[in-house]
C-alpha positions as CSV (number, residue, x, y, z in Angstrom):
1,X,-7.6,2.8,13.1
2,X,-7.7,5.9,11.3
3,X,-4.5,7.2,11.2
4,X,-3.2,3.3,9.7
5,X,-0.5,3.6,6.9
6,X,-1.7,4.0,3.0
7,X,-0.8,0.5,0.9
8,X,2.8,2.1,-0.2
9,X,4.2,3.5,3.3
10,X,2.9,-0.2,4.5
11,X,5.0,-1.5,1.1
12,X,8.9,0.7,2.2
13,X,8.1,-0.3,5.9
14,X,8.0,-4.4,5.2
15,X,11.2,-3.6,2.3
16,X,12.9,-2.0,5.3
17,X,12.9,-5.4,7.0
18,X,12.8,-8.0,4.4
19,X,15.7,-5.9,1.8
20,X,17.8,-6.0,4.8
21,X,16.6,-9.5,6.1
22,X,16.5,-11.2,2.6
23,X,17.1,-9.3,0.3
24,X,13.6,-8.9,-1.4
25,X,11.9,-5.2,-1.9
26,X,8.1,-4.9,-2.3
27,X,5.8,-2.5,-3.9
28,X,1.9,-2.3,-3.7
29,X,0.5,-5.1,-6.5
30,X,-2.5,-4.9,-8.5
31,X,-5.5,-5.1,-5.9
32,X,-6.9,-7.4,-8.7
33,X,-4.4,-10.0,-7.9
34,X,-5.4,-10.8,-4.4
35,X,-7.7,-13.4,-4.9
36,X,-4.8,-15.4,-7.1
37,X,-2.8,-15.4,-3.3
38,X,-4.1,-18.4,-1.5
39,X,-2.8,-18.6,1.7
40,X,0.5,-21.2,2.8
41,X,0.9,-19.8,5.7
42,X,0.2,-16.9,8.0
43,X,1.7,-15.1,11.0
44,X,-1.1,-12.8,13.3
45,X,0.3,-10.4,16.0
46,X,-2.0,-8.9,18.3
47,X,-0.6,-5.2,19.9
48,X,-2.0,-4.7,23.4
49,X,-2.7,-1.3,25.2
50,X,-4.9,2.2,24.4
51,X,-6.0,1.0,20.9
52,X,-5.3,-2.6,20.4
53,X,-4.8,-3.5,17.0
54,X,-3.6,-6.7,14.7
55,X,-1.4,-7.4,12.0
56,X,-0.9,-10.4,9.8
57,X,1.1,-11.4,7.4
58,X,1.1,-14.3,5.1
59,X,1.9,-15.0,1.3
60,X,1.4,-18.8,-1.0
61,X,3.5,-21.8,-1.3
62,X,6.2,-20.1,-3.3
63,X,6.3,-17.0,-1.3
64,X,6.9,-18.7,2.1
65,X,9.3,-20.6,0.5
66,X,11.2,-18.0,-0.9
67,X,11.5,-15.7,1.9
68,X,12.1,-18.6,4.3
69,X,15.1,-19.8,2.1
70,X,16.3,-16.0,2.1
71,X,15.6,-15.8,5.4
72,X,17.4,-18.6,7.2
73,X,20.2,-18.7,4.4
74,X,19.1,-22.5,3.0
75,X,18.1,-24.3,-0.2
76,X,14.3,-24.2,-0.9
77,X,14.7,-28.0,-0.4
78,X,16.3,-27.5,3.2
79,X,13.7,-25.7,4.5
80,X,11.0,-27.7,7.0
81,X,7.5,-26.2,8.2
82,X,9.1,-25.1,11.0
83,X,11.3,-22.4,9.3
84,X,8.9,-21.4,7.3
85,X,6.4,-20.4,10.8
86,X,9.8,-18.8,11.7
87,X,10.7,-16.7,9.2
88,X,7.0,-15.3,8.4
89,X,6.9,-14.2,12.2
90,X,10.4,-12.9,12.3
91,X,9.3,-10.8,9.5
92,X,6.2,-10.6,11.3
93,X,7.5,-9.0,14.7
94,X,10.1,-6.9,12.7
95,X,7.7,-5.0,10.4
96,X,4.9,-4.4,13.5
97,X,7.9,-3.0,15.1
98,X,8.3,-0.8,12.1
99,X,4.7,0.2,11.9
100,X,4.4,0.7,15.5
101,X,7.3,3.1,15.0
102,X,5.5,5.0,12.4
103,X,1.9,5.3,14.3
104,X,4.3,6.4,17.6
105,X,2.0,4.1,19.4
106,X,2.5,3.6,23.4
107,X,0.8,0.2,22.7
108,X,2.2,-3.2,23.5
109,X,4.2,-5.6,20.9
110,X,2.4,-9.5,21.5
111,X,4.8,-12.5,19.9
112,X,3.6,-13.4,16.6
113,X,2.0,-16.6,16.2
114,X,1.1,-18.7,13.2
115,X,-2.9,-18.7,12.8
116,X,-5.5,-20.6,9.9
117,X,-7.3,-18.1,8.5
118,X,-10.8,-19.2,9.6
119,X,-9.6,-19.1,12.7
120,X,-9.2,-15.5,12.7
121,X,-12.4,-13.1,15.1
122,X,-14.9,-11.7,12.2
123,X,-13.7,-8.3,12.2
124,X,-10.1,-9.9,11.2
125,X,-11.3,-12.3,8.6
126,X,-12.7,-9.0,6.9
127,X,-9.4,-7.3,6.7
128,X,-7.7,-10.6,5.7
129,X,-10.1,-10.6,2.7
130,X,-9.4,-6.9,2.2
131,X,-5.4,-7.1,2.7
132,X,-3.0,-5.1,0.3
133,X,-0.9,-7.9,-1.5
134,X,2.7,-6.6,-2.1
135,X,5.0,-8.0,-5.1
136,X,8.6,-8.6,-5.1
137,X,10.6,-7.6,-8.1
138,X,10.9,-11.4,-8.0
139,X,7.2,-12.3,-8.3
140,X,7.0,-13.0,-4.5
141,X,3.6,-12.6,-3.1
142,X,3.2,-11.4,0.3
143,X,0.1,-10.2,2.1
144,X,-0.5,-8.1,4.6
145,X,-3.5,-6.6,7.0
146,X,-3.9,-4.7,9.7
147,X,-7.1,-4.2,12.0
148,X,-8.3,-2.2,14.9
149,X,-9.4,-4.6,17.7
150,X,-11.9,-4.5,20.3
């Protein structure tokens, strides 16, 4: 997609959700940094319609952790796989919704759903590698990608 957001627009629109949500901001981390992110967990949403596209977001152990405790209002040591999945597409569904907004799309929201990486179509498992990784002013990791589907 050509007209898809630069890596600090696609930074302000997830803080919009998760500062509100949870209370964590995000700016655009050193690119360098991604391959320290190994993924915990990751929420894919596919967009239906003129020019289908998908976004995913994921982040490490800590970070799911973090923003699932924040998210659900719980101890780290409350939280269960299942909130974790939960919280990652809440913050999923909330921050397509906020791109979609941006692009002024006519396409269709899909209901995020939590997806293994290698199980991801090849043109997806190249923006996954490529994704812009976002840094809380707390050290949380979160990535992000988007891609134009076929």
């Amino acid at each position: 997609m050509s007209n898809l957001p630069d890596p600090k627009t696609l930074a302000n629109l997830v803080s919009n959700v998760t500062k509100t949500m949870c209370g964590f901001a995000f700016g655009v981390a050193d690119p360098g940094m991604r391959s320290k992110v190994t993924c915990h967990r990751m929420a894919v949403l596919e967009v239906t319609g003129g020019r289908p596209w998908r976004v995913a977001l994921f982040s490490d152990q800590g970070g799911c952790a973090a923003l699932g405790a924040a998210l659900c209002q719980v101890e780290v040591d409350e939280l269960d796989d299942g909130m974790i999945e939960d919280s990652l597409c809440e913050l999923l569904n909330m921050a397509a919704g906020q791109i979609k907004g941006l692009l002024s799309a006519d396409e269709t929201l899909g209901l995020p759903k939590i997806t293994a990486p290698e199980d991801l179509s090849p043109q997806s498992q190249k923006a996954y590698r490529d994704g812009i990784l976002l840094r809380s002013q707390d050290s949380v990791n979160l990535m992000m990608w988007i891609s134009q589907e076929q």
